[in-house]
C-alpha positions as CSV (number, residue, x, y, z in Angstrom):
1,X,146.2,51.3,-109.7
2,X,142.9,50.1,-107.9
3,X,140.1,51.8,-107.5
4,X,136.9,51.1,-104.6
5,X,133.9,50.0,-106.1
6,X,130.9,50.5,-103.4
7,X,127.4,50.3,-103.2
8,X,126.7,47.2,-105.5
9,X,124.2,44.9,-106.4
10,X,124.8,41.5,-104.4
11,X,123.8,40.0,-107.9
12,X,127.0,41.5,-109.0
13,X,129.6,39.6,-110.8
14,X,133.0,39.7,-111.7
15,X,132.0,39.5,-115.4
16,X,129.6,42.2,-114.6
17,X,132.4,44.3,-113.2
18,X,134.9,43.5,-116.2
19,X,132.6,44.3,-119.1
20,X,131.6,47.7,-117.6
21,X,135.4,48.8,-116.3
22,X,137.4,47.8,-119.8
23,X,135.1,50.2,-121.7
24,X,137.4,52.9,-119.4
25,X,140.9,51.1,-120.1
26,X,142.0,47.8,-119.3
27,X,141.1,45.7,-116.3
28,X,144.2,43.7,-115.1
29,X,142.6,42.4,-112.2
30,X,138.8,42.3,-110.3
31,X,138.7,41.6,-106.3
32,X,135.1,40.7,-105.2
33,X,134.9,40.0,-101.5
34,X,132.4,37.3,-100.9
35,X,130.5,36.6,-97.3
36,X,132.0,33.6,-95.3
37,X,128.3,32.6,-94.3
38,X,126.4,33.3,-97.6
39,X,129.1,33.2,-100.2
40,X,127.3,36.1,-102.0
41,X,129.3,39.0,-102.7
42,X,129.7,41.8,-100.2
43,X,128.3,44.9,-102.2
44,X,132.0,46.0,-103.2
45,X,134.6,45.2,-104.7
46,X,138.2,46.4,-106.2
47,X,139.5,46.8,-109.7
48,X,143.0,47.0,-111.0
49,X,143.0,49.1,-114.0
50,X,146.1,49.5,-116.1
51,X,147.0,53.1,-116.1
52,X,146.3,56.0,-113.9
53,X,144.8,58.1,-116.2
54,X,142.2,55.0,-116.9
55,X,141.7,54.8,-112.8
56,X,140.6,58.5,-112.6
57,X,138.2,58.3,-116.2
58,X,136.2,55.4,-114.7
59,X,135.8,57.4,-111.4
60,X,134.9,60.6,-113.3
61,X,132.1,59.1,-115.4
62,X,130.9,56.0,-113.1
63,X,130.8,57.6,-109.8
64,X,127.2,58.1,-108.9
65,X,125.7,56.3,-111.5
66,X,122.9,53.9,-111.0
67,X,123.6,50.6,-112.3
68,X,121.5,47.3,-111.2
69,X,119.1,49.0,-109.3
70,X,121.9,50.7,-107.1
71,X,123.8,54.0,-107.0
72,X,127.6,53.1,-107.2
73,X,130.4,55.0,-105.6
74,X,134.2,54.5,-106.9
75,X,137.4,56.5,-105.5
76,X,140.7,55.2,-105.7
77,X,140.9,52.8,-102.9
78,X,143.5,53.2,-100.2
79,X,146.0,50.7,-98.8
80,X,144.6,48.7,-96.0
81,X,144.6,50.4,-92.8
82,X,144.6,53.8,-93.3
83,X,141.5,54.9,-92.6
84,X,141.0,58.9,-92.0
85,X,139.6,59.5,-88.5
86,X,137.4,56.4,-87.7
87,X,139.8,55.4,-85.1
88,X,141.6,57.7,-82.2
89,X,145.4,57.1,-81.9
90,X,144.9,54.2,-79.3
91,X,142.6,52.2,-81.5
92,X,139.3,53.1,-80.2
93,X,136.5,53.8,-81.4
94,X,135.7,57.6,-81.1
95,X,132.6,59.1,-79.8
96,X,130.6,60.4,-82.2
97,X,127.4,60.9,-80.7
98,X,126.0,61.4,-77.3
């Protein structure tokens, strides 16, 4: 159960994160990519909650709402490379603009 956490403050921390998500359920685990170069996070990150039912409560009330300046957006996040349409079949990039 892991749910996308976008749109965040680079002052963000996995504290922050934790304190906010366990008042929806418990928080097994935070994931919050970090920049090679900078070492400050990314602006997103991934939370593990417990149960399903706490995934989709933390999406329904947090999704949208400002917090540190910055208007967050969770969904349940998606295994790694399935992404919907950003890529044609042969892996490149599509056209979207001419």
């Amino acid at each position: 159960m892991s749910v996308y956490v976008g749109n965040l403050s680079y002052d963000i921390t996995r504290e922050d994160l934790e304190r906010v998500f366990n008042d929806y359920g418990s928080v097994n685990r935070v994931s919050l990519p970090t920049d090679r170069e900078t070492g400050r996070p990314r602006g997103f990150a991934f939370v593990d909650m417990g149960a399903e039912a706490e995934e989709q409560a933390v999406i329904e009330a947090l999704d949208g709402a400002e917090w540190m300046g910055r208007e967050m957006r969770l969904n349940k996040a998606r295994p790694r490379g399935s992404r919907n349409g950003s890529r044609s079949t042969n892996g490149n990039y599509r056209r979207t603009s001419f």
